[in-house]
N, C-alpha and C positions, 0 to 999 in steps of 0.2 A: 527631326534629328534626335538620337538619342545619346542620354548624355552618364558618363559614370566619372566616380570619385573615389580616389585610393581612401580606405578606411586602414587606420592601423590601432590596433588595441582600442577600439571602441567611436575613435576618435578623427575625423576626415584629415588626411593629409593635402596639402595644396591646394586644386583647384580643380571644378571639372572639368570633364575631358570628353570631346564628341568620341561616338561608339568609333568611327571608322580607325581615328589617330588609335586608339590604342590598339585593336585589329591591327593596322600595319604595322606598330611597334614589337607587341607579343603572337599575334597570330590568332588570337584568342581575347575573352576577358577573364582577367586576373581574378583569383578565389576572393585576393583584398580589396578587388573593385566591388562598388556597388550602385544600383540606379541613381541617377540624379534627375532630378524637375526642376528646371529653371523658373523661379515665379517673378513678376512685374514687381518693382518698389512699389508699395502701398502710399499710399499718401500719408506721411505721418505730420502730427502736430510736433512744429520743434520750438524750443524755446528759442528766444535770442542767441545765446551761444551753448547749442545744442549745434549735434550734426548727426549721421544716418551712419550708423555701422551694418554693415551685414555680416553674418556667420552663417555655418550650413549645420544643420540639427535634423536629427531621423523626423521623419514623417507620424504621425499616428498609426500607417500599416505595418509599424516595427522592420520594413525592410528598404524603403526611397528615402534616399535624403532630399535636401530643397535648402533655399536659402531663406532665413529670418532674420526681418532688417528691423533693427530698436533704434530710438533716439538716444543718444549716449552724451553727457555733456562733455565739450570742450576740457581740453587740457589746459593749464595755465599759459602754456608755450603756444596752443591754437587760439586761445582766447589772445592772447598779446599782438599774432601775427593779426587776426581780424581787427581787433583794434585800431591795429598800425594801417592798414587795409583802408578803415573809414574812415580816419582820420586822413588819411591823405586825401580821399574823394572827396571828403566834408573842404576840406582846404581847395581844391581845386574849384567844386560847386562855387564856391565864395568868392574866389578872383574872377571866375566866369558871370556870376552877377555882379559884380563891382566894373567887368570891364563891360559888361552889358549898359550898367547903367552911366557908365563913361562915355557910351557911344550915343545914348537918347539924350543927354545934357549935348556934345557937338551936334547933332541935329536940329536944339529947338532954338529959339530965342525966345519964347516965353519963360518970363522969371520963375513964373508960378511951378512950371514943366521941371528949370533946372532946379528951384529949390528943394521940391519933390527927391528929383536924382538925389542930389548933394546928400540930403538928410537920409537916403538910402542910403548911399556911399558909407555917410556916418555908421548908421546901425550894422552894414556888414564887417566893418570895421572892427565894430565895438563887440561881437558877436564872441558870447563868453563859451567856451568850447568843454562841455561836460569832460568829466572823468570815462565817461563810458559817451562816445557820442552821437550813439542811436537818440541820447539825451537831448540832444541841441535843437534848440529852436528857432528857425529863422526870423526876421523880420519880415513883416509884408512888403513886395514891390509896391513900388505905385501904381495906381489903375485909372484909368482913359472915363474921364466922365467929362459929356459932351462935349469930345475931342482933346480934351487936356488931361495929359497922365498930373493926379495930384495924390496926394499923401491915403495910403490905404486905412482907414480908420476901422473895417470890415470888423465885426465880432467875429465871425462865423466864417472868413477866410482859414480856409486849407494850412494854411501856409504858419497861420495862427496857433492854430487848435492842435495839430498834428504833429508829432514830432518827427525830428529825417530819420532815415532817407523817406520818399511818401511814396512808395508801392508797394 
């Protein structure tokens, strides 16, 4: 499918446009249409609060346009909405392991098991929530060592080392 884009004084107007819609519209293409090349988003490295702009720029043959996609940073107004974004998930993760560990405390009757939970409980609690909080760092759950969840003391836990979210 071929694709054109209103040019006006140098500069693409709109969006492009499959060959057929503007045949039915004018009958023809337009002197101020010109070729378009739809290209894939590239894979770009984005910062943390970076996002993907695209624009459409002539080609090197001086006559196809195409679209060129930069990482552009966040606006103050995007940055805040993401913020507000993480911080609400960062708050949900937290009640979702606090009611997790709510639920393995009514399960056990070993002391060792609930005081593990409890002292988890604690630390999600206590869990100090950066100004930016890709920042924040979780506590370790507790983990199952020969059948008994007890206190994660792990150096080298994920959950440790890593800051959220962890993908």
């Amino acid at each position: 499918m071929s694709f054109y884009i209103q040019i006006e004084n140098g500069q693409p107007i709109g969006h492009p446009y499959p060959e057929e819609n503007i045949l039915d519209v004018h009958g023809q293409i337009p002197s101020n249409f010109q070729p378009f090349i739809h290209k894939d988003k590239p894979d770009i490295a984005f910062g943390r609060y970076q996002r993907h702009q695209k624009t459409y720029g002539l080609s090197s043959d001086g006559v196809t346009w195409t679209e060129i996609f930069t990482a552009v940073d966040m606006t103050p107004e995007e940055k805040t909405i993401e913020i507000n974004y993480w911080n609400g998930t960062l708050d949900a993760l937290i009640q979702r392991h606090i009611d997790h560990a709510n639920d393995m405390i009514s399960k056990t009757e070993n002391p060792v098991e609930s005081a593990s939970w409890n002292a988890y409980i604690a630390a999600m609690n206590a869990i100090v929530k950066e100004p930016d909080p890709m920042d924040t760092v979780m506590p370790m759950m507790p983990k199952k060592i020969n059948g008994v969840f007890v206190p994660n003391t792990d150096t080298h836990n994920v959950w440790n080392t890593k800051p959220w979210p962890w993908y």
